[in-house]
N, C-alpha and C positions, 0 to 999 in steps of 0.2 A: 530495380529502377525502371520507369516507364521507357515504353517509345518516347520518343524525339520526334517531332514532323517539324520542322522549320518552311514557312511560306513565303516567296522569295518571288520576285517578279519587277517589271519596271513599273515608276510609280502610275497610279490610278485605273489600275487593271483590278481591284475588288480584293484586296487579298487582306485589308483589316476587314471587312465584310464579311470573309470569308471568316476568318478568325473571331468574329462576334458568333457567328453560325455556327462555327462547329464549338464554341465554350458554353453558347446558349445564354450570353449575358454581352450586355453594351458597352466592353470592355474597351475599344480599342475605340480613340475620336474617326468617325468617316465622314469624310467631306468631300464636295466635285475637284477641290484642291488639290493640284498634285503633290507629291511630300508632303501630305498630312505627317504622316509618322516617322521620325528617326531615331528612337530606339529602339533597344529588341525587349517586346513586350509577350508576357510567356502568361497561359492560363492552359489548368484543367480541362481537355476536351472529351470528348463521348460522339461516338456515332454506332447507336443502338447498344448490343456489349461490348463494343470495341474504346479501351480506353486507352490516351496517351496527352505527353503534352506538346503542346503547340508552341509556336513562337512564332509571333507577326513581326517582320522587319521591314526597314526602310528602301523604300523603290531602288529598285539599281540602276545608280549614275557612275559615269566614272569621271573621276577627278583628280586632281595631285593628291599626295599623300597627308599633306595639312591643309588640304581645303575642307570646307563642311561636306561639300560630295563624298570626299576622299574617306573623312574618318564615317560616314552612313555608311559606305561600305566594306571598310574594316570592321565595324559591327554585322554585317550582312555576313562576311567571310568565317565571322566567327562562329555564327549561328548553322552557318553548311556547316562549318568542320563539329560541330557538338551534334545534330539532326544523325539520327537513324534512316529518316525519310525527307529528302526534298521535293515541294510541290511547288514548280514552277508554274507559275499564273501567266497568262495571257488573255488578252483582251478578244474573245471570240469575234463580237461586231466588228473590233477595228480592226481583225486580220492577223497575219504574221506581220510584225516592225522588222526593218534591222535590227535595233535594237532588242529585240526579242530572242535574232541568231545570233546577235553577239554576245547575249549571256548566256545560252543555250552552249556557244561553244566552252567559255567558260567551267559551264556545270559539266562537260562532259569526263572531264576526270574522275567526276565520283559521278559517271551514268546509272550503276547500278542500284544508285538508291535514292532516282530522281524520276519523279512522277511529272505529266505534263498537264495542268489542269485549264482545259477551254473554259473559261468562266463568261455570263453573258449569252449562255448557249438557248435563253428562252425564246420559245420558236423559230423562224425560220430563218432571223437575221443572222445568228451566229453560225449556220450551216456551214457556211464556207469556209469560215475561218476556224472552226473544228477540226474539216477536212484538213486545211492548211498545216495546222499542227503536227500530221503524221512527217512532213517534212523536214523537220528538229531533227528526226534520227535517236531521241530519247524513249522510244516505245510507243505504243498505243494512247493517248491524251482520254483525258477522263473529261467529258461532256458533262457541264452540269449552271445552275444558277444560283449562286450564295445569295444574291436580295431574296429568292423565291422559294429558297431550299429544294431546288429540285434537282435530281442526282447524286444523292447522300448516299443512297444503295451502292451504284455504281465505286464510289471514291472508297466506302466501307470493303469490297470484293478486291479494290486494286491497295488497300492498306494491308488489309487481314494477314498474308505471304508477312510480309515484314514484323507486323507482331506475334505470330505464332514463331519464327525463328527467334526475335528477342527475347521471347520469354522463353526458352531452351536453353538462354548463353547464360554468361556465369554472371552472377550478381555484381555489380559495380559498388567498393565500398563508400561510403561518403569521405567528403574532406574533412577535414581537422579546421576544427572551430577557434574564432579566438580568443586569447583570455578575458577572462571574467574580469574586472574591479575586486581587489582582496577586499572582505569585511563588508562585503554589499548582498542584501537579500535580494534572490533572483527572483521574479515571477514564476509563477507555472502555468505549466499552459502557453499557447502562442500568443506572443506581445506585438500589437500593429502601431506601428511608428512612423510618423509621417515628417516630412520632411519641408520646410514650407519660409515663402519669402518673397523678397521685392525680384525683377528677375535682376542674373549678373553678378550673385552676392557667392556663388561657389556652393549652390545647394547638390547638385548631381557630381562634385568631384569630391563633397563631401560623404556623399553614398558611396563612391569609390573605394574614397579610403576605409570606412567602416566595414564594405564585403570584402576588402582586399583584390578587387580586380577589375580593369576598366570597361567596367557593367556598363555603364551608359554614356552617353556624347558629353564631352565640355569642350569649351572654346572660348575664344572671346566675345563670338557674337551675343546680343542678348537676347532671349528669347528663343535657344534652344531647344530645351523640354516646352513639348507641348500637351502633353499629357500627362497622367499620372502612374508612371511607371511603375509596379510590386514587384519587390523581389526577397523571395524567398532565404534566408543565409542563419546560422547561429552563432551564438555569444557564448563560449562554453557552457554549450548545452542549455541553453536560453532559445526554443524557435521563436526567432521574430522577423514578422512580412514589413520589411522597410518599404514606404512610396515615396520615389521621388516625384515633387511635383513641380508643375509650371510658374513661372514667378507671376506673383499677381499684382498689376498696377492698378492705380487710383481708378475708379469707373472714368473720370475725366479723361481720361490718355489712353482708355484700352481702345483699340478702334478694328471692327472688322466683325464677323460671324465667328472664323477662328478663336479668336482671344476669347473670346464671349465663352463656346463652350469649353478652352482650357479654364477656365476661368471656375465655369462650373464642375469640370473633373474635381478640380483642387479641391473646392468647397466640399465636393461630397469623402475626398478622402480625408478631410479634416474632420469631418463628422463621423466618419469609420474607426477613427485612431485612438490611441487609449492616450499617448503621449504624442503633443506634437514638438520639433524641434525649428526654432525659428531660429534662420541662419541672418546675421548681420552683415554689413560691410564692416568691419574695423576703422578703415580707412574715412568713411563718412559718418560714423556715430549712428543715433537712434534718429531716426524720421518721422514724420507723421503716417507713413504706409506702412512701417515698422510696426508701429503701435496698433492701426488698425487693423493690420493681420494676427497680432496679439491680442487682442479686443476678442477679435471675430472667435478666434480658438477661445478664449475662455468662454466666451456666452455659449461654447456650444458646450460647453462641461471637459471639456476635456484638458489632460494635465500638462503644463507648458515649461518647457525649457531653450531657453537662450544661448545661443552657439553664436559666440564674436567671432568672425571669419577674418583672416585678414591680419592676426595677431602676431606676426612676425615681424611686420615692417608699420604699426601704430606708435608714435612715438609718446613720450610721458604716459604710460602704459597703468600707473599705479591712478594715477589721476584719473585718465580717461574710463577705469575700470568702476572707480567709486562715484564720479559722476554720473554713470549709463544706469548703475545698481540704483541712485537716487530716484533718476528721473522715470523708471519700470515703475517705482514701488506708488510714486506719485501719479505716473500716467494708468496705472493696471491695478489698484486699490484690490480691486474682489480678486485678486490672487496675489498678494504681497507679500514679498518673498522669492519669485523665481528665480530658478539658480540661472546664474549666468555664467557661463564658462571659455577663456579666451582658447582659440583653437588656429591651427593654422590647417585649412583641406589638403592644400598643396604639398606642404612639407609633410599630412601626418600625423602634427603633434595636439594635443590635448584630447586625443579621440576617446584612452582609456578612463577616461576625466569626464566626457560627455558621457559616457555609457555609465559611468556612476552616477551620476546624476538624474540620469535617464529612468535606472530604475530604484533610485528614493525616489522619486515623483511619483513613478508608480505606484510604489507602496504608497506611501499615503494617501493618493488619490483611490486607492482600494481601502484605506482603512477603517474597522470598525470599532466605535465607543461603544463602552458598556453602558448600562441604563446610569445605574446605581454612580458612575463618574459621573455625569453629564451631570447629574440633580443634585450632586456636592456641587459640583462646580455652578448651575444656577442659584443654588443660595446664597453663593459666595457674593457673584454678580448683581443678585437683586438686592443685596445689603449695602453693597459697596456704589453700583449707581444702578438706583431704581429706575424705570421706565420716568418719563414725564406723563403729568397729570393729564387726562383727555376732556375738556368740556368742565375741570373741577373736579375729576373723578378718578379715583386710582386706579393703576392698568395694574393687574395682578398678572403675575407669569407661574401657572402652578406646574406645569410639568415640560420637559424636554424630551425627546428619545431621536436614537437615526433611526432613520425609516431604510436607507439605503444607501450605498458606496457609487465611488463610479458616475463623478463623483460624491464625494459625505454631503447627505442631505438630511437635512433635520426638523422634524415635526415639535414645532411649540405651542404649547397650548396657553390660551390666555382667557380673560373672564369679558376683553376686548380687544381681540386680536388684528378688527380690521382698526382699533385707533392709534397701533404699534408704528410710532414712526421710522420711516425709512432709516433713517440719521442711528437709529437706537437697533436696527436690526444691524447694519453696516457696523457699529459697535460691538455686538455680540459675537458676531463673523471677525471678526479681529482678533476679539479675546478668544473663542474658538480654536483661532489660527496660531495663536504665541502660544496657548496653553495647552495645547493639543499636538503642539510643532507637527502643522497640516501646513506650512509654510509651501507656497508655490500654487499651490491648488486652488479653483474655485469653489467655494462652501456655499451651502441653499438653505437658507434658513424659511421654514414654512409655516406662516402661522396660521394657529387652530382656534378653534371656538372651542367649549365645553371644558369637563371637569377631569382631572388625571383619570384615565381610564383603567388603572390598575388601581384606582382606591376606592372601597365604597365609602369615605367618608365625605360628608357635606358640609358647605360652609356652616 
């Protein structure tokens, strides 16, 4: 098992800065914001051959036990007690804070494996407050600048000790994964699953209950998750990177720089995911924000399932279930069929129900047609409803094949492929989807010019 470094500091001292630095990727949102971040967000880090992983956490406040201060640092406290290595951040420029010595006393029960990192130390501004550091009483402070990357050496010389003894201890076994769904084909390989919605709707309590532990912040407030948290966990024996993300409102109502780039986290982790899970309110039904974060996930190809939140206290439940299934199949056409599955985050229940779900979507969203089906199956189709005439002239459809998975896209070749009306491809994608039970998925029908390429025969 790797080192641990956990980066821990009060908020707007550089420490997701830091944590972009040392993973080498634009992981973590940084803004002049304080409390940009309140989860604990973890990535693969490197400084030179030195490898280990990181976790960026939320500034340290202190607060009641059920305030949002309170539980940012129930998560902070978590992340010490998991860390081989703490690297307590301070703002070189602005000096030692109180509040600097009063997390400092804090960490000093686990002093021996807390590092002090002057950050900000580029040129002569932070001299003093470098200096200032040795007064912690935590050791020697490690001088360096994460916007500039300068003192990477230094921080590599004061880690090295800690990973040369970790990798001497005894191997850490992993935990125990949870049950699979009986009679469901699993992926292979790691499966990324995204997590995604209006905000408010229980998407981060529903990541809870899937890894079985309170991995990231929920509460009532809305607008918690501000970025796009990954977290690593498996499904007996299924790895898969679940993200939870930021809830995304209408452009009309998001307001600020903030929201703007959570906004864009989320998009780019919807476009990473192979499946995404869009969580509902139960309580308020399907919306129109609903639908266009459902929209947005299919156009981007990716496979989509429906998580009703909320399903413990929805009343007329049977109704409410077959109405939502209607107005998906009518609002989301080019993916008809998404499974929809009532769940409750809180209580728990329907989770092993989602994860079957989860991965039939998958499968099919990876699956491949043979030639030799697909061109029964076109015959059948152009017998039964032929293309409409173009200008007088008949649209011949000679051949089909998938070009590719991921998802099922399919090359058709025609004698006029640019006179294939939309109406008549959205058709084919239909039959496609009943007769292929690709149900859920988005299908890409591509049409071709020219003559079957596997025949030499001519009209």
């Amino acid at each position: 098992m790797a080192l641990t470094v956990a980066i821990v500091g009060r908020p707007n001292v550089g420490k997701s800065t830091l944590f972009n630095r040392l993973v080498g990727k634009q992981l973590a949102l940084v803004d002049d914001t304080p409390g940009v971040t309140r989860d604990r967000r973890e990535g693969e880090a490197r400084i030179s051959d030195l490898s280990f992983r990181a976790i960026d956490t939320a500034g340290l406040e202190e607060g009641d036990v059920d305030s949002l201060q309170g539980r940012m640092m129930a998560q902070t406290n978590q992340a010490v007690d998991l860390a081989d290595v703490v690297l307590l951040v301070i703002d070189a420029r602005a000096g030692i804070t109180a509040v600097d010595r009063h997390f400092a006393e804090l960490l000093r029960r686990d002093a021996d494996k807390v590092l002090v990192i002057a950050n900000k130390c580029e040129g002569r501004v932070g001299e003093q407050g470098y200096l200032d550091a040795f007064s912690l009483g935590l050791g020697d402070p490690v001088p360096l600048s994460a916007m500039e990357g300068h003192g990477l050496a230094d921080l590599y010389e004061a880690l090295r000790p800690a990973a040369e003894a970790h990798a001497s201890g005894p191997a850490v076994a992993p935990g125990g994964d949870l049950p699979s769904p009986k009679g469901t084909k699993r992926p292979e390989g790691l499966l990324h699953l995204a997590i995604v919605g209006r905000p408010n709707v229980g998407k981060s309590t529903l990541a809870n209950g899937l890894i079985g532990e309170e991995r990231l912040l929920t509460g009532p407030e809305p607008g918690l998750t501000r970025d796009a948290v990954p977290l690593d966990w498996s499904y007996d024996g299924v790895p898969i990177r679940l993200v939870d993300t930021a809830g995304l409102r209408r452009r009309s109502k998001a307001t600020g720089k903030l929201e703007g780039m959570s906004a864009k986290d989320t998009h780019r982790a919807i476009r990473y995911a192979e499946v995404a899970v869009l969580v509902l309110d139960g309580t308020e039904g399907l919306n129109r924000q609903d639908l266009a974060i459902g929209r947005h996930t299919v156009d981007e190809g990716r496979a989509l399932v429906v998580a009703v939140n909320k399903w413990d206290v929805v009343p007329h439940r049977r109704e409410a279930l077959l109405s939502l299934q209607e107005r998906l199949d009518q609002s989301l056409p080019q993916a008809r069929g998404v499974p929809v599955v009532p769940i409750s985050a809180l209580e728990g229940t329907g989770l092993d129900k989602l994860m079957n779900a989860v991965f039939g979507s998958h499968e099919r969203w990876n699956r491949r047609l043979s030639t030799g089906r697909l061109n029964r199956w076109l015959g059948e189709i152009e017998a039964h409803h032929p293309p409409p005439l173009a200008g007088g002239k008949r649209v011949r459809l000679r051949y089909i094949t998938q070009v590719k998975a991921r998802p099922p896209t399919f090359a058709l070749f025609s004698n006029r492929p640019a006179e294939l009306a939309e109406s008549y491809l959205r058709y084919m994608a239909n039959a496609l989807r009943e007769d292929f039970d690709l149900t859920g998925v988005p299908i890409r029908i591509r049409p071709r010019g020219g003559k079957n390429p596997y025949s030499p025969d001519k009209d």
